[in-house]
Backbone as JSON Lines, residues from 0, in Angstrom:
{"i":0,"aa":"X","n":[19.02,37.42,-52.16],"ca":[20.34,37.87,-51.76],"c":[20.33,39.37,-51.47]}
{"i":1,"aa":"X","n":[19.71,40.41,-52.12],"ca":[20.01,41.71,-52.29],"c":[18.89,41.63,-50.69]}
{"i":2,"aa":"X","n":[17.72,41.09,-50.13],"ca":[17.19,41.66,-49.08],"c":[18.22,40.83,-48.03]}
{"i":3,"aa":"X","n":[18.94,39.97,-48.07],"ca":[20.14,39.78,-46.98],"c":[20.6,40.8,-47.28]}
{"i":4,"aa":"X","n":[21.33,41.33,-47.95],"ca":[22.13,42.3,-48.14],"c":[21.61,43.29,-47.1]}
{"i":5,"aa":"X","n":[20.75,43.76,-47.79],"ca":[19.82,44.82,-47.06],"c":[19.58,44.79,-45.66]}
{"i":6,"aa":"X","n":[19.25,43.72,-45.2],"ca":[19.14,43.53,-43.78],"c":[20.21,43.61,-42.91]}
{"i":7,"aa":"X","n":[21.57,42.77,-43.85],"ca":[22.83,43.43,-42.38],"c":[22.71,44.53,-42.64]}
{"i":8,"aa":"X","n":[22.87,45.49,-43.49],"ca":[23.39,46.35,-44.04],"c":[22.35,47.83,-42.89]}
{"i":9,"aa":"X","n":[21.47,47.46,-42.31],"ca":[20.62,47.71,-41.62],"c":[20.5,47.53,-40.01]}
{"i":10,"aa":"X","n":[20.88,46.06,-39.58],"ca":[20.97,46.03,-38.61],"c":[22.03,46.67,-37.48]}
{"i":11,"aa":"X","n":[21.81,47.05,-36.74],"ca":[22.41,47.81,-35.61],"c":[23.35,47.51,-34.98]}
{"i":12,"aa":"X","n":[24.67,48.57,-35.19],"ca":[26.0,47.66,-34.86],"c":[25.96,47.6,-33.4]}
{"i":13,"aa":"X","n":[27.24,46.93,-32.94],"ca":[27.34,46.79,-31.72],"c":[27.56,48.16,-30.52]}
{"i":14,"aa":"X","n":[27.87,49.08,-31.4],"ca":[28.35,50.36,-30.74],"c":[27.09,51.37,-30.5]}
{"i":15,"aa":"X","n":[26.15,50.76,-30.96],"ca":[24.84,51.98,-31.14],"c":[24.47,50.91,-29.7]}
{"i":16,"aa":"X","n":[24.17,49.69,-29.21],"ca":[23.55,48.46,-28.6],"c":[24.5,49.3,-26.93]}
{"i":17,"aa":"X","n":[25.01,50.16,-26.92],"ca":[25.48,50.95,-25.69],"c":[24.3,51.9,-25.32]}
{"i":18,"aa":"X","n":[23.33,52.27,-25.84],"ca":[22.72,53.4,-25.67],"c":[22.94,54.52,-26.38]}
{"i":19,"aa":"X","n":[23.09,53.79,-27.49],"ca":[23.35,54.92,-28.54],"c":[22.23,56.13,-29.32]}
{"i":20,"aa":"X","n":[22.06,56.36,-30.04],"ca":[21.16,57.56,-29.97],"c":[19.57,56.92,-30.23]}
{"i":21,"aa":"X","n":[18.77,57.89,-29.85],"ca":[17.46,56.88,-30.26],"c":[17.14,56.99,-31.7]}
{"i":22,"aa":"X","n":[17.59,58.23,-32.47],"ca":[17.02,58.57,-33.51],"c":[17.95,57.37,-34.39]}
{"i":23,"aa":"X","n":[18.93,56.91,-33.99],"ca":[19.58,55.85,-34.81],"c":[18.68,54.84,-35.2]}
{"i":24,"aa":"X","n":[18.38,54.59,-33.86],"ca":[17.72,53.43,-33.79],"c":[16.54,53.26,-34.28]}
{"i":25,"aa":"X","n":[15.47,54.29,-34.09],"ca":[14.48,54.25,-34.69],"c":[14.28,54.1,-36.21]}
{"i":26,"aa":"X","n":[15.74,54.94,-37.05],"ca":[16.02,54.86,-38.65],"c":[15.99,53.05,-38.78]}
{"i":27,"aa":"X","n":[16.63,52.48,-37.78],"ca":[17.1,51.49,-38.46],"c":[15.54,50.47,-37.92]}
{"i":28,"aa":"X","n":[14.92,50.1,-36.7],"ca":[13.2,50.18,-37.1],"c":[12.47,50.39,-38.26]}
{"i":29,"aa":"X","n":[12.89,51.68,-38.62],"ca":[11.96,51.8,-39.91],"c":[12.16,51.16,-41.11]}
{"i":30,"aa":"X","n":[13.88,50.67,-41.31],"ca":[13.87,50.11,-42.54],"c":[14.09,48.82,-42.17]}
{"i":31,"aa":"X","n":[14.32,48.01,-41.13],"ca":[13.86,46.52,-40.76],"c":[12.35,46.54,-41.06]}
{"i":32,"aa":"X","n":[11.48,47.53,-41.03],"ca":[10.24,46.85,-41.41],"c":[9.92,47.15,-42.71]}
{"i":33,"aa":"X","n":[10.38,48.17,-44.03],"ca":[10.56,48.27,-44.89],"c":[11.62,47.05,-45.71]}
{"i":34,"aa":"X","n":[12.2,46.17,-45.24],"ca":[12.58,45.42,-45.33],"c":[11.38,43.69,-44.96]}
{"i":35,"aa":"X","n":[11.15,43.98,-44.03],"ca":[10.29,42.58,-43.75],"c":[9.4,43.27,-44.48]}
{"i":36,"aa":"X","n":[8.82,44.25,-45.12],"ca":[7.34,44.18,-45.71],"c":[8.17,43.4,-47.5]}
{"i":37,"aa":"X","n":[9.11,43.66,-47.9],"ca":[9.68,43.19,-49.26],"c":[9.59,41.6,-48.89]}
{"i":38,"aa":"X","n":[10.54,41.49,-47.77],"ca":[10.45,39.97,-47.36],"c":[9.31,39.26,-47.57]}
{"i":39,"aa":"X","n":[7.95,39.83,-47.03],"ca":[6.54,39.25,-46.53],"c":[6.14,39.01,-48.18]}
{"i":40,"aa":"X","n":[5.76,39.95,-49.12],"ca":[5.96,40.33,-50.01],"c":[6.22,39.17,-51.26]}
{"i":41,"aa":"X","n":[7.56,38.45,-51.15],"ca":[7.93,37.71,-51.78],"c":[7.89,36.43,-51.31]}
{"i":42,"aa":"X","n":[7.98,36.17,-50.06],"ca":[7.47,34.93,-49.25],"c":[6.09,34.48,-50.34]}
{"i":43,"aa":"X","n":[5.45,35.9,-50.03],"ca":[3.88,35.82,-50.28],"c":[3.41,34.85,-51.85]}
{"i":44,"aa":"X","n":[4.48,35.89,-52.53],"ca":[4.35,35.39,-53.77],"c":[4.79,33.63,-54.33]}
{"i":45,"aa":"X","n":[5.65,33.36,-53.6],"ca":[6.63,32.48,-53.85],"c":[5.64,31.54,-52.92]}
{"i":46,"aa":"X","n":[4.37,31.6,-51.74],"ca":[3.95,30.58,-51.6],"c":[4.61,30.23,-50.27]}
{"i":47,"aa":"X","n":[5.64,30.47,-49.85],"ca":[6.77,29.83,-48.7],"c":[6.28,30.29,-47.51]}
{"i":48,"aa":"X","n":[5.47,29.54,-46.94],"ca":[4.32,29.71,-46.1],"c":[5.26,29.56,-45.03]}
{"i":49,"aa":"X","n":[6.29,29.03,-44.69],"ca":[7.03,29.05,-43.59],"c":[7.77,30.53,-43.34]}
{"i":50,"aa":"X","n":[8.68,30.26,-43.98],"ca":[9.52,32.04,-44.1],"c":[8.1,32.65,-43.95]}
{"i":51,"aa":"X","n":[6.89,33.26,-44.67],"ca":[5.96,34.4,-44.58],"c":[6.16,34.22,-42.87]}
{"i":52,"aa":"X","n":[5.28,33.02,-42.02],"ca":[5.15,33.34,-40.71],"c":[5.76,34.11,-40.15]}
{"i":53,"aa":"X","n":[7.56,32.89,-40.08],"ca":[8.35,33.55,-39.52],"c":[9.13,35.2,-39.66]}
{"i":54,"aa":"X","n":[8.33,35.59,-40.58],"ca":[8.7,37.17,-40.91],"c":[7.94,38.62,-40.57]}
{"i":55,"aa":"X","n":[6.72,37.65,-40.46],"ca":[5.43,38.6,-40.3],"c":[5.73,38.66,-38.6]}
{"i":56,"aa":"X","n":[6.0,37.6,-38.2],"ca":[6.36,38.06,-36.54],"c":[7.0,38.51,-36.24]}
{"i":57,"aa":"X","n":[8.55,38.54,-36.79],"ca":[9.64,39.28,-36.59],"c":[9.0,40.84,-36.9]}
{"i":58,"aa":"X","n":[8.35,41.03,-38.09],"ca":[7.78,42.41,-38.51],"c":[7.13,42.86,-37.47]}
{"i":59,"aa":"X","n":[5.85,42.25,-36.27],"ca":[5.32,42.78,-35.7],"c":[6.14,42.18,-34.38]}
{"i":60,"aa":"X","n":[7.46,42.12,-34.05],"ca":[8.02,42.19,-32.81],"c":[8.65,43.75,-33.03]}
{"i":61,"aa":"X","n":[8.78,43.87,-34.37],"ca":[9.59,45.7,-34.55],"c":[8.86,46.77,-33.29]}
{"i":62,"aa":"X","n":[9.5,47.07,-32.48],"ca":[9.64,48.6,-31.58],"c":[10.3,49.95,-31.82]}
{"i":63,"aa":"X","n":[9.61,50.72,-32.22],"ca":[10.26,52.03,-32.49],"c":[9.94,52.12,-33.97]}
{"i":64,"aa":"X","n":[10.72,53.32,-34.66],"ca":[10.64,53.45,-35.62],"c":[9.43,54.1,-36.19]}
{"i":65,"aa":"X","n":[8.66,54.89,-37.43],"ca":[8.1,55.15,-37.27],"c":[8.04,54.55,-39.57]}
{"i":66,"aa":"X","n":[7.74,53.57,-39.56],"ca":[6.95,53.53,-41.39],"c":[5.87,53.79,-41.53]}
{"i":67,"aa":"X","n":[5.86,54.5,-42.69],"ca":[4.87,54.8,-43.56],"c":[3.91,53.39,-43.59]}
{"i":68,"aa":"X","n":[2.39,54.07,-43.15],"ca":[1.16,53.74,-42.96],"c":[0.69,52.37,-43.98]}
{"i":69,"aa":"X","n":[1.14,52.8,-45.19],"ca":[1.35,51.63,-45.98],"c":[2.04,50.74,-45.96]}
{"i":70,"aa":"X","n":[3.24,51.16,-45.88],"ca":[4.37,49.48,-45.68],"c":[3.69,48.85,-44.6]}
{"i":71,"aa":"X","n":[2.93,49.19,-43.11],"ca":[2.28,48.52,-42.1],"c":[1.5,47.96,-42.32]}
{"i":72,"aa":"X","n":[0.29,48.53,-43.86],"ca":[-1.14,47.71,-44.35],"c":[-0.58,47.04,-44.9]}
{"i":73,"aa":"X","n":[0.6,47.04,-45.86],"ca":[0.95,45.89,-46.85],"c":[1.01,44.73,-45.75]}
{"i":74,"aa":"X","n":[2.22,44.73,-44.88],"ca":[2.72,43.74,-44.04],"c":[1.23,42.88,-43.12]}
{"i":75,"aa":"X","n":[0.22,43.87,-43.04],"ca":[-0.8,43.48,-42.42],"c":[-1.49,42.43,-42.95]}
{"i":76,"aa":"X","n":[-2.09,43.37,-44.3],"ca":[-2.81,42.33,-45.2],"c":[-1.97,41.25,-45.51]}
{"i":77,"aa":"X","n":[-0.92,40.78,-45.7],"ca":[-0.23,39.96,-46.39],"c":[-0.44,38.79,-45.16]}
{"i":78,"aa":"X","n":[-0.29,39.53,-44.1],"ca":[-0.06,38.81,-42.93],"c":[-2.09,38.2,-42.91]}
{"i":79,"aa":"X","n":[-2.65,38.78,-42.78],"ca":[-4.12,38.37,-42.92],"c":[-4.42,37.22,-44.2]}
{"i":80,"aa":"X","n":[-3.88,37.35,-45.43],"ca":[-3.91,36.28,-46.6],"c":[-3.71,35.04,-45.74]}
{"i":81,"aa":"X","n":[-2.23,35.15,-44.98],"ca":[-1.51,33.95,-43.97],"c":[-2.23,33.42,-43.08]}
{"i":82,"aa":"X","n":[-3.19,34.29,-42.71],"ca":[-3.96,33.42,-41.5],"c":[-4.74,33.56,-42.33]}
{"i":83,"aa":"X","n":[-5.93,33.23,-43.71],"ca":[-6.85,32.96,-43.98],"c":[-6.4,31.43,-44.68]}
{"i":84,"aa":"X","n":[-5.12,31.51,-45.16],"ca":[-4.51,30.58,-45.26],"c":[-4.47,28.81,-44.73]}
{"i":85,"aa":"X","n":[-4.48,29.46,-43.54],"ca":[-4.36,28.21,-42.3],"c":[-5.36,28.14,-41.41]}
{"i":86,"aa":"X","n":[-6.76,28.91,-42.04],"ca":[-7.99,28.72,-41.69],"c":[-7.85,28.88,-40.01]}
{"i":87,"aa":"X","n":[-7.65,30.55,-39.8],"ca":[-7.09,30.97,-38.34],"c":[-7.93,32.29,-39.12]}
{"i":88,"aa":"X","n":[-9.79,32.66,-39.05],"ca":[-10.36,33.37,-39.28],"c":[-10.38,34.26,-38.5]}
{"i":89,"aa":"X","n":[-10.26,34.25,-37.36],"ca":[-10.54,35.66,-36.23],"c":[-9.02,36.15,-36.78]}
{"i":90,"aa":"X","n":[-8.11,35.47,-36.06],"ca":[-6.63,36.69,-36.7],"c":[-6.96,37.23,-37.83]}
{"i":91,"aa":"X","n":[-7.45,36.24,-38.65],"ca":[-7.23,36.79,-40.45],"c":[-8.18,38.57,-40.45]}
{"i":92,"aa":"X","n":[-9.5,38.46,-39.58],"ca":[-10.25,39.36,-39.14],"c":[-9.73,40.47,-38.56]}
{"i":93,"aa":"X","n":[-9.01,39.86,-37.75],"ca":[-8.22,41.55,-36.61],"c":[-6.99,42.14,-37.81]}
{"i":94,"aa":"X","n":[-6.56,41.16,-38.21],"ca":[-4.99,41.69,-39.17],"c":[-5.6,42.4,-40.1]}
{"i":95,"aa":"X","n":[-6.92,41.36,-40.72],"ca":[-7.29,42.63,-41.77],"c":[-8.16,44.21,-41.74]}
{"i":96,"aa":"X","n":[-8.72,44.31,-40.28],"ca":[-9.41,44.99,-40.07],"c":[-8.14,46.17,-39.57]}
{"i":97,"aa":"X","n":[-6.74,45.7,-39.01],"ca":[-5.45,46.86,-38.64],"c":[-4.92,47.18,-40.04]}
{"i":98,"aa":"X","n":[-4.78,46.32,-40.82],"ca":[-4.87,47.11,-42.5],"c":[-5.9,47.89,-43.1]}
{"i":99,"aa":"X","n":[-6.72,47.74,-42.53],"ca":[-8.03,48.24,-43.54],"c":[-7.39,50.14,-42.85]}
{"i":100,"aa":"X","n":[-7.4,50.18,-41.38],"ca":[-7.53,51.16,-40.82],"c":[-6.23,51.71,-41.51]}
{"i":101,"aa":"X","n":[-4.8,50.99,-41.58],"ca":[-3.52,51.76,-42.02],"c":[-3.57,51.9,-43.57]}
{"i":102,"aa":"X","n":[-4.19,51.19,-44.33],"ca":[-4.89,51.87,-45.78],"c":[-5.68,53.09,-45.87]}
{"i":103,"aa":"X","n":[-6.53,53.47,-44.66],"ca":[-7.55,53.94,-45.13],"c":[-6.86,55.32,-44.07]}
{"i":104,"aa":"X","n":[-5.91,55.25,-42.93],"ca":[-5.19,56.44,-42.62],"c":[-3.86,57.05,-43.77]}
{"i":105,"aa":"X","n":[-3.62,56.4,-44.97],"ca":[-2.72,56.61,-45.69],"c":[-3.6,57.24,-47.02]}
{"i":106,"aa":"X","n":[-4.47,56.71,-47.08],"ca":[-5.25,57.31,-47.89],"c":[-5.13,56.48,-49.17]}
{"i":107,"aa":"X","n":[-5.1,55.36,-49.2],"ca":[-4.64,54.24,-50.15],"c":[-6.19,53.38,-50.41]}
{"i":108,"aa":"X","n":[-6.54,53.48,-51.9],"ca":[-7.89,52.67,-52.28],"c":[-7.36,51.15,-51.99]}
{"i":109,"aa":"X","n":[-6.87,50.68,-51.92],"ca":[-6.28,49.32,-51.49],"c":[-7.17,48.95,-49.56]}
{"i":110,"aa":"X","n":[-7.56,49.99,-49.09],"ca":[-8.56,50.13,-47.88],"c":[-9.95,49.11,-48.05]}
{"i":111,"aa":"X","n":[-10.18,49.37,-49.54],"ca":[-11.7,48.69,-49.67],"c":[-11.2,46.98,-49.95]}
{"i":112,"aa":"X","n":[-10.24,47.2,-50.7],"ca":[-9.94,45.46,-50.73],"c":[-9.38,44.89,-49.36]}
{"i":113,"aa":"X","n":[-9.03,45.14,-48.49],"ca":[-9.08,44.81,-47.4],"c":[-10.03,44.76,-46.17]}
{"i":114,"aa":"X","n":[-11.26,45.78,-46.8],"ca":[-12.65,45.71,-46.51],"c":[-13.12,44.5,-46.27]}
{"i":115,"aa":"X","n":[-12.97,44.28,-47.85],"ca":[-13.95,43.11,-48.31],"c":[-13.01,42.08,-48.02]}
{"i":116,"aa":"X","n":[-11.49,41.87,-47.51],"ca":[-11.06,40.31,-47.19],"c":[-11.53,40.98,-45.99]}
{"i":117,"aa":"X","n":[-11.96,41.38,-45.04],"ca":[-12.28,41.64,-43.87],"c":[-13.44,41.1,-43.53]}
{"i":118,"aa":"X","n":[-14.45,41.3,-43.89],"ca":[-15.82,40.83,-44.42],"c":[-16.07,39.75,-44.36]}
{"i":119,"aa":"X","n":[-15.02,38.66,-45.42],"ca":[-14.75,37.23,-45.79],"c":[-14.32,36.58,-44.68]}
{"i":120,"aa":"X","n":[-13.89,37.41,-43.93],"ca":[-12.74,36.37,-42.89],"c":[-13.99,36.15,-41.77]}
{"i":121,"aa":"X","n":[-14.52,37.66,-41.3],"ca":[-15.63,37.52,-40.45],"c":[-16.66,36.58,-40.85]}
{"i":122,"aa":"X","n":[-17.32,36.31,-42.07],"ca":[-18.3,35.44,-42.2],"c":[-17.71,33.36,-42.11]}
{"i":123,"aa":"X","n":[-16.47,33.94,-42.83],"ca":[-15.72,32.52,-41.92],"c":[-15.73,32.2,-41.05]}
{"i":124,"aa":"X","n":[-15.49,33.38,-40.29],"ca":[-15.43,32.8,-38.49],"c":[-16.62,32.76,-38.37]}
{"i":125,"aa":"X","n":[-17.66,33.03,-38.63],"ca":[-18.83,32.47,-37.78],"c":[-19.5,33.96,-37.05]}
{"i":126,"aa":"X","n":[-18.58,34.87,-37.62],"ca":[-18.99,36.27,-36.3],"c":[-20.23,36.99,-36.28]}
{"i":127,"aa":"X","n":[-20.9,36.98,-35.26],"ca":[-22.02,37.29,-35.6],"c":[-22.07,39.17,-35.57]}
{"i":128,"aa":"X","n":[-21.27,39.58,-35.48],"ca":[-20.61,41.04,-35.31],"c":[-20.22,41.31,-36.75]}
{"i":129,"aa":"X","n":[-21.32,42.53,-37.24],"ca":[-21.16,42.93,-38.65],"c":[-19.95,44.21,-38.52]}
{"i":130,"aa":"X","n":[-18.71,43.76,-39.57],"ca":[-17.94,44.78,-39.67],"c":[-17.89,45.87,-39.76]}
{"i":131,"aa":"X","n":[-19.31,46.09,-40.52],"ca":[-19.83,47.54,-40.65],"c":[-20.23,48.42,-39.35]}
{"i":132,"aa":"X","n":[-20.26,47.86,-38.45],"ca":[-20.53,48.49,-37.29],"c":[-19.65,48.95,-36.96]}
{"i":133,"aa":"X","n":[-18.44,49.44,-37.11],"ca":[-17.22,49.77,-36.49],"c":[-17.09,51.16,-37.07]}
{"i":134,"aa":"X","n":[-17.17,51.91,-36.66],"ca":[-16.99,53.47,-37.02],"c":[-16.24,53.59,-37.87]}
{"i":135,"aa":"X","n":[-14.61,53.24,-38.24],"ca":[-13.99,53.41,-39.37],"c":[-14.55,52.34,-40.52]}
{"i":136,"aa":"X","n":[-15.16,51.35,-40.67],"ca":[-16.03,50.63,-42.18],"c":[-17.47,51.43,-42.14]}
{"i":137,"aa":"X","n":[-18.1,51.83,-41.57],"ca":[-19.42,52.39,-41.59],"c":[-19.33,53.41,-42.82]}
{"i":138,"aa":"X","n":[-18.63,54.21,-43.27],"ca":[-18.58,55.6,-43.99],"c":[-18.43,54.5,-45.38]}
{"i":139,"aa":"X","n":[-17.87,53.38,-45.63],"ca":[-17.57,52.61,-46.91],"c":[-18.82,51.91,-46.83]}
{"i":140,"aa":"X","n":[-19.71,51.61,-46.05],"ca":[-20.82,50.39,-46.11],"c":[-21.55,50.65,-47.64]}
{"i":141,"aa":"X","n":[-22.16,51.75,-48.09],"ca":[-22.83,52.03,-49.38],"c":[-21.54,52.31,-50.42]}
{"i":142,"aa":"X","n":[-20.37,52.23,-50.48],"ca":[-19.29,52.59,-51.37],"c":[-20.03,51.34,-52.82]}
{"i":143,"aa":"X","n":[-19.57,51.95,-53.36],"ca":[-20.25,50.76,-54.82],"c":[-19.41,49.3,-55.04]}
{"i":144,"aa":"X","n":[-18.11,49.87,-54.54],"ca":[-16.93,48.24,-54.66],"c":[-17.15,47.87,-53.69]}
{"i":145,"aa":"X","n":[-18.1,48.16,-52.39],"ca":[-18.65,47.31,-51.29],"c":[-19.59,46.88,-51.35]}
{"i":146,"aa":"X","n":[-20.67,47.55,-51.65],"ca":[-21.99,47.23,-51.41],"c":[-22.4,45.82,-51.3]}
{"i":147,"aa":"X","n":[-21.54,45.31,-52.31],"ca":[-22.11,43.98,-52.58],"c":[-21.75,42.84,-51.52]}
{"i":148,"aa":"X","n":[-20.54,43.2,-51.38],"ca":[-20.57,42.35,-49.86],"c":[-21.41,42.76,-48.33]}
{"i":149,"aa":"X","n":[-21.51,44.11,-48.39],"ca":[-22.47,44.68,-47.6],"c":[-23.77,43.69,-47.32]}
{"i":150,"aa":"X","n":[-24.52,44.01,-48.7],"ca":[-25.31,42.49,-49.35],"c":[-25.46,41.37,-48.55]}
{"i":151,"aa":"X","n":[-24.06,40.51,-48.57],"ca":[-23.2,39.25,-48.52],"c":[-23.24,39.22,-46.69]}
{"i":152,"aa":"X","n":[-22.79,39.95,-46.13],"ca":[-22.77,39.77,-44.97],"c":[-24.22,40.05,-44.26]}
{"i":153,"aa":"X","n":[-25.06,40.97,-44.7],"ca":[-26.42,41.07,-44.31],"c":[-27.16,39.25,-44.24]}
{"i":154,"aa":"X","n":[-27.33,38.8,-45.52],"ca":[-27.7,37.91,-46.2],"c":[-27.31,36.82,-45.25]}
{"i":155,"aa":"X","n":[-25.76,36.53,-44.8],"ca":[-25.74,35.52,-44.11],"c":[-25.61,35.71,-42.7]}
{"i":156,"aa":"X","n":[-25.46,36.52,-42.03],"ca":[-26.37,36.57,-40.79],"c":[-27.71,36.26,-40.7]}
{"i":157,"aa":"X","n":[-28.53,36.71,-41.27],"ca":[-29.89,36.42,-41.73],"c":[-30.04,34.95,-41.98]}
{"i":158,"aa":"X","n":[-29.01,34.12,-42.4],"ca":[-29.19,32.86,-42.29],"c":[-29.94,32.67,-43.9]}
{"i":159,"aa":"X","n":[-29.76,33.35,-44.49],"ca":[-30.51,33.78,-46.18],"c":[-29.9,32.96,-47.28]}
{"i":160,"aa":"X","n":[-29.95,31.95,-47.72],"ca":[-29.21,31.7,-48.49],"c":[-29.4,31.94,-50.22]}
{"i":161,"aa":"X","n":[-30.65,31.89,-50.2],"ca":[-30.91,31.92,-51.69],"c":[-30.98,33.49,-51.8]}
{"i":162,"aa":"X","n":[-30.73,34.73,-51.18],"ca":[-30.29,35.92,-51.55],"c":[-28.96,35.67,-51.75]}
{"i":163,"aa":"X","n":[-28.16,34.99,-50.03],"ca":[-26.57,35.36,-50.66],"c":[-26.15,34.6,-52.21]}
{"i":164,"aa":"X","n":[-26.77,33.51,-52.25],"ca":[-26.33,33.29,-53.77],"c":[-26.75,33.67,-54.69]}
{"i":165,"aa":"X","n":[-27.96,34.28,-54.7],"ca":[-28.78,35.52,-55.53],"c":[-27.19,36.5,-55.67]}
{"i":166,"aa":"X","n":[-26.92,37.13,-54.65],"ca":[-25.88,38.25,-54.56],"c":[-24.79,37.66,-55.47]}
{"i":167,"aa":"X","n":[-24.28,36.95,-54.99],"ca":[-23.07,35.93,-55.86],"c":[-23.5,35.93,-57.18]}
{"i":168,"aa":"X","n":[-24.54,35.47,-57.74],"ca":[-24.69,35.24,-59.47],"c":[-25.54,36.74,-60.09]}
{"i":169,"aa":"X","n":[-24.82,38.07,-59.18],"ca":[-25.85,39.32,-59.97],"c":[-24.19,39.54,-60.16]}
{"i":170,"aa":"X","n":[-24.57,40.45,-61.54],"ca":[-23.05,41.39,-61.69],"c":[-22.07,41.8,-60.95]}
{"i":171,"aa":"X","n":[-22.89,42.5,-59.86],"ca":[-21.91,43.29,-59.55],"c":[-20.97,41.9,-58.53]}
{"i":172,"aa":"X","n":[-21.85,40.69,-57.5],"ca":[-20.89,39.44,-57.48],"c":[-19.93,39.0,-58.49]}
{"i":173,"aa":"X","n":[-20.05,38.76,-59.96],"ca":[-19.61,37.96,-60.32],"c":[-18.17,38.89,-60.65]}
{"i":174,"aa":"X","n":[-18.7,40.55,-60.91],"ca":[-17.69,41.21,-61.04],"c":[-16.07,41.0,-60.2]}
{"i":175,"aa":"X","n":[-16.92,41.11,-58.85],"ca":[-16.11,40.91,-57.6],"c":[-15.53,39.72,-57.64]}
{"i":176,"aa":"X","n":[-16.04,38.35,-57.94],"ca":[-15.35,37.38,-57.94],"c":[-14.57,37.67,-59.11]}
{"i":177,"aa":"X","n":[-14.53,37.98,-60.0],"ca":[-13.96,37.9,-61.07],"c":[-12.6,38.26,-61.18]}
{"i":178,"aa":"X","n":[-12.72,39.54,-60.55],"ca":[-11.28,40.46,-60.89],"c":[-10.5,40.02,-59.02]}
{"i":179,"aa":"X","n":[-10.92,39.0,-58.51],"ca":[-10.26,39.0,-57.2],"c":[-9.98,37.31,-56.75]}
{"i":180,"aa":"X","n":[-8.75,36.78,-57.28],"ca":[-8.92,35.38,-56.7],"c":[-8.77,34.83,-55.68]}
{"i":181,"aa":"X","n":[-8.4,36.02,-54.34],"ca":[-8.33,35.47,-53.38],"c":[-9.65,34.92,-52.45]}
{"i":182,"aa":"X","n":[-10.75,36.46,-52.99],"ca":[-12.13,36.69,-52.5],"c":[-12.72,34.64,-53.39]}
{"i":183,"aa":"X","n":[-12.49,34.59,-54.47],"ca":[-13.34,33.96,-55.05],"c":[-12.65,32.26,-54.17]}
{"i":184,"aa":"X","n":[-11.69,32.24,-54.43],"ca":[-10.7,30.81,-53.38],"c":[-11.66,30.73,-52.3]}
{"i":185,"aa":"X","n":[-11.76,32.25,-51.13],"ca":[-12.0,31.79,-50.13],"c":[-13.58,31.4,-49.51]}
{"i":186,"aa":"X","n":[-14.76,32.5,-51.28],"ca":[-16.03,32.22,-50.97],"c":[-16.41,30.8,-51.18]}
{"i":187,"aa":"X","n":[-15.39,29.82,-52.04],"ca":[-15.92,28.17,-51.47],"c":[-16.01,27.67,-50.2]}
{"i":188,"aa":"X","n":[-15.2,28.26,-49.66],"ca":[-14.96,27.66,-48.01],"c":[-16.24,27.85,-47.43]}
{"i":189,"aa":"X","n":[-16.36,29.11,-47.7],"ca":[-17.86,29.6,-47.46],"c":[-19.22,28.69,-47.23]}
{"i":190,"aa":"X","n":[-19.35,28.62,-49.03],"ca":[-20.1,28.11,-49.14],"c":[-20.76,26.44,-49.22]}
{"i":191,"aa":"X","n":[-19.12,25.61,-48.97],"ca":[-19.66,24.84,-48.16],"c":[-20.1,24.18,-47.0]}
């Protein structure tokens, strides 16, 4: 109720819809998507895989406005969970790789966990294009909360299996699976 609230309470009356000022408009951009990132948010949590879609698009139909770098990675990644979701790996790849970049321009450690669902999504799809090659993941490739997928994606390009599951049953894997249940959900898919 309180993000209905929020949302008329936001949307743009009829008198601004004349050509009214831009800076209006852009305020009210910024908190429609400060708004769909709460929306996405609780969709997320709550599971309501319908509402998430339909919100995450409305979020990325937003024009103008200018939010903070983070509310855009939140909405991103959340939006990337959604397509890893419905086993739609390349989106899940691009969404998480436009979060990784709006984490890592905000300056938010939440960059590397979107790394590594980045990582996951690519070895899902099949890509034979290592993430690390991309000028903004290259500077994280040796980071220590990466490495190990670093590892992970080497390993299965290589077509390696008894390393990548070597990698999986050493510490610093099991660590990673451990403290992350989305990573650990989606390395079954993986691995069968």
């Amino acid at each position: 109720q309180v993000l209905n609230d929020l949302q008329s309470f936001s949307a743009p009356s009829n008198a601004m819809d004349d050509g009214g000022s831009s800076a209006a408009q852009s305020s009210s951009s910024t908190q429609n998507m400060e708004i769909y990132a709460l929306q996405i948010q609780l969709y997320s949590r709550q599971r309501d895989h319908k509402n998430l879609r339909q919100t995450f698009e409305k979020a990325m139909a937003v024009r103008g406005g200018i939010p903070h770098p983070r509310t855009l990675a939140l909405i991103q990644e959340l939006g990337g969970k959604m397509f890893m979701e419905s086993k739609k790996y390349e989106a899940a790849g691009t969404t998480f790789f436009q979060a990784f970049k709006l984490y890592d321009e905000a300056g938010d450690p939440a960059r590397l966990k979107c790394l590594q669902y980045l990582v996951l999504a690519s070895m899902l799809h099949a890509s034979s294009i290592n993430p690390f090659d991309s000028q903004e993941a290259r500077p994280y490739r040796d980071d220590p909360e990466i490495v190990s997928m670093t590892n992970l994606v080497q390993a299965f390009q290589d077509n390696d299996i008894h390393t990548f599951e070597k990698i999986l049953h050493s510490q610093q894997g099991k660590r990673m699976l451990k403290h992350d249940e989305f990573i650990r959900q989606h390395l079954t898919d993986l691995l069968r």
